[in-house]
C-alpha positions as CSV (number, residue, x, y, z in Angstrom):
1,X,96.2,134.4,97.5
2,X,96.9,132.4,94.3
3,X,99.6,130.7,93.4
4,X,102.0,132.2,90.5
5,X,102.1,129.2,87.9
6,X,105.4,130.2,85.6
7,X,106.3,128.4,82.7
8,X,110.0,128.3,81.2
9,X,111.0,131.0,79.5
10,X,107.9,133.0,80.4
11,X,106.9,136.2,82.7
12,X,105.0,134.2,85.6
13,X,101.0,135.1,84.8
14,X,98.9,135.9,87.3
15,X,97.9,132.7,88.8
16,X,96.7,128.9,87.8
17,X,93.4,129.8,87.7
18,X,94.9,132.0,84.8
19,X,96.8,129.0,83.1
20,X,93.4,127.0,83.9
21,X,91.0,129.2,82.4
22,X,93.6,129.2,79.4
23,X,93.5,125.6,78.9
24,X,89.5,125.6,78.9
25,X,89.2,127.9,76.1
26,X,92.0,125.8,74.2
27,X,94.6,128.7,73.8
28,X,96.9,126.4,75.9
29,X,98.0,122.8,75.8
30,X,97.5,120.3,78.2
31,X,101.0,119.8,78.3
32,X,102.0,123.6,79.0
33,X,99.2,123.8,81.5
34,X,100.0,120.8,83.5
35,X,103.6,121.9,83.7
36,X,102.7,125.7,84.5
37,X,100.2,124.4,87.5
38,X,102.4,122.1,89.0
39,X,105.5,123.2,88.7
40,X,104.3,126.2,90.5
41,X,106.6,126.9,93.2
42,X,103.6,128.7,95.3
43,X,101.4,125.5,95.2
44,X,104.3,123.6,96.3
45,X,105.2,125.6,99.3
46,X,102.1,125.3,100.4
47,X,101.9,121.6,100.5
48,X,101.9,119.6,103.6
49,X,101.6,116.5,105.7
50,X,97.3,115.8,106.0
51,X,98.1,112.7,108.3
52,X,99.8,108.9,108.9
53,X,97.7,105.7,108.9
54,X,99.1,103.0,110.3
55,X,98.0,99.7,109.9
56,X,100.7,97.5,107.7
57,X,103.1,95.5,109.5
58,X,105.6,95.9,107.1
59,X,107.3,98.5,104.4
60,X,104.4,99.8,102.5
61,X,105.7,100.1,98.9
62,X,102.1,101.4,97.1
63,X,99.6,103.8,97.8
64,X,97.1,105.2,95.3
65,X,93.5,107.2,95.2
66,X,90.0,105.1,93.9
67,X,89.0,106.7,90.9
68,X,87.0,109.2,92.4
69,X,89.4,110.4,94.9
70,X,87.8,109.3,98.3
71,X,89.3,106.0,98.8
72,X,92.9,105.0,99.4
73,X,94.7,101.5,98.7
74,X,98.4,100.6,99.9
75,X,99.8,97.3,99.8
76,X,103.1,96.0,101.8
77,X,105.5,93.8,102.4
78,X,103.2,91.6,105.2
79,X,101.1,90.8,102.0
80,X,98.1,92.8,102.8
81,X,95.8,95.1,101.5
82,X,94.2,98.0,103.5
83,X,91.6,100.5,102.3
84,X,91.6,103.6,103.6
85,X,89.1,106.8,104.2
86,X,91.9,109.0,104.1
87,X,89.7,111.7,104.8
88,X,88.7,110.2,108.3
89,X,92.2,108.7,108.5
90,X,90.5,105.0,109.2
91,X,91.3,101.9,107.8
92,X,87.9,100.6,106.0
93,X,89.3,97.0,105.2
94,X,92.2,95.1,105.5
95,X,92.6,91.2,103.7
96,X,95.1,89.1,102.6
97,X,95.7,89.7,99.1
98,X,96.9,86.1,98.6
99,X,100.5,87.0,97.2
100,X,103.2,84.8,98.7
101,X,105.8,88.1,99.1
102,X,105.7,91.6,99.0
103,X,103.1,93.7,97.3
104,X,104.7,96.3,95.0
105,X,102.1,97.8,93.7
106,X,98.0,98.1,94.1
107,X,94.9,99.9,92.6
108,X,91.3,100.3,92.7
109,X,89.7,99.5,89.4
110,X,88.1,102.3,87.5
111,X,84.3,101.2,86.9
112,X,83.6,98.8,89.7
113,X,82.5,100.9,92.6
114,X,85.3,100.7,94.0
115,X,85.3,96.7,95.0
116,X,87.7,95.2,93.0
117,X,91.6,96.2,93.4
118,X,94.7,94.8,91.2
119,X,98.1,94.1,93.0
120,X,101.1,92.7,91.9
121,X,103.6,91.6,94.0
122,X,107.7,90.5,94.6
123,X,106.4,86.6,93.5
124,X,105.6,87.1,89.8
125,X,101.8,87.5,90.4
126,X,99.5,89.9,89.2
127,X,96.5,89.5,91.2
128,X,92.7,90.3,91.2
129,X,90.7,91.2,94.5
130,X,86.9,91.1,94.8
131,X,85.6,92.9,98.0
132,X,81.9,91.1,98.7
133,X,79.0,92.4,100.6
134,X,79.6,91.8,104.5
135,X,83.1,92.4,104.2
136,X,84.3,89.4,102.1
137,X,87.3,89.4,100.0
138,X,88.0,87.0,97.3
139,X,91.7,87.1,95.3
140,X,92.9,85.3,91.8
141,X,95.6,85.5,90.2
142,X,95.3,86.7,86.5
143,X,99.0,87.2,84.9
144,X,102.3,85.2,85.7
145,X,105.9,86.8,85.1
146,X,109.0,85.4,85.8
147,X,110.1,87.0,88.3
148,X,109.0,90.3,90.7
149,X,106.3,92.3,88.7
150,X,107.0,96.1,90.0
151,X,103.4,97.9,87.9
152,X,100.2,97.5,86.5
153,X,98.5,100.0,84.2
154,X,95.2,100.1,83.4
155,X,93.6,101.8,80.0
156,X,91.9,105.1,81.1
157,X,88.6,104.5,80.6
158,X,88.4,100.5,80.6
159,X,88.4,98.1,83.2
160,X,89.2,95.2,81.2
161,X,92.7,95.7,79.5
162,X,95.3,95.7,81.4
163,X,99.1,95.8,81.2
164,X,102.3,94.9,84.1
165,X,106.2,95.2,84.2
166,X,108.3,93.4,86.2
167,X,112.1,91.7,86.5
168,X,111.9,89.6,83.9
169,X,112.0,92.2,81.1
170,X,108.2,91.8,80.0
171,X,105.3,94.3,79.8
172,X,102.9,91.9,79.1
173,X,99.2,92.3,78.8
């Protein structure tokens, strides 16, 4: 059974594969569509819990997908970075990530099959982590704020320019 996508304002269509097939042929925008499909109340009632992986030994503040959706990062507040095959709930890897507090935020880098991740953390450090052959994992720092640094963003579609926010009132790039 498909979901009912509704949109405010609107008679509910006949499903998101109606809103979909809309926004292929361009007689929708990206905008309507994306709110129609997930603000669908069916699609949300069917949501669930796929599993737990444990591994951190403290408060896990991130989690995030690789780029192509088979991967999982999280970072925590014992400094470490695990990635996961969330499919097979294991943990692949786990290193240090070389911050001195808690990790706020990590991601895999679009572009870079999938080895190199960028954290940032409670001490003012955005960091870059190189995952070797054999397991190795190398970490630099590559930005400084002031204080904690909550987010990084990188552009869609490039690996090199990169922005983060923190505490001290910056985006900086």
């Amino acid at each position: 059974m498909a979901a009912v996508c509704e949109a405010p304002g609107r008679r509910a269509a006949t499903g998101c594969f109606f809103e979909v097939g809309r926004r292929e042929i361009g007689s929708s925008s990206s905008r309507a569509s994306s709110r129609g499909i997930s603000g669908s109340e069916g699609l949300i009632m069917r949501m669930n819990q796929y599993g737990q992986l444990g591994g951190h030994g403290g408060c896990v503040n991130t989690v995030s997908f690789s780029p192509a959706g088979d991967l999982l990062v999280s970072g925590s507040d014992d400094t470490h970075i695990i990635l996961w095959d969330w499919l097979a709930k294991a943990k692949i890897l786990s290193y240090p990530s070389g911050h001195e507090e808690n990790v706020l935020h990590a991601l895999v880098v679009p572009f870079t099959d999938d080895s190199t991740i960028v954290t940032s953390a409670a001490d003012g450090q955005v960091r870059l982590g190189q995952l070797k052959q054999g397991g190795e994992v190398t970490t630099r720092q590559i930005e400084e704020h002031g204080d904690r640094v909550h987010k990084v963003a990188l552009k869609q579609g490039s690996p090199h320019i990169l922005y983060s926010c923190g505490d001290d009132g910056l985006v900086q790039q």
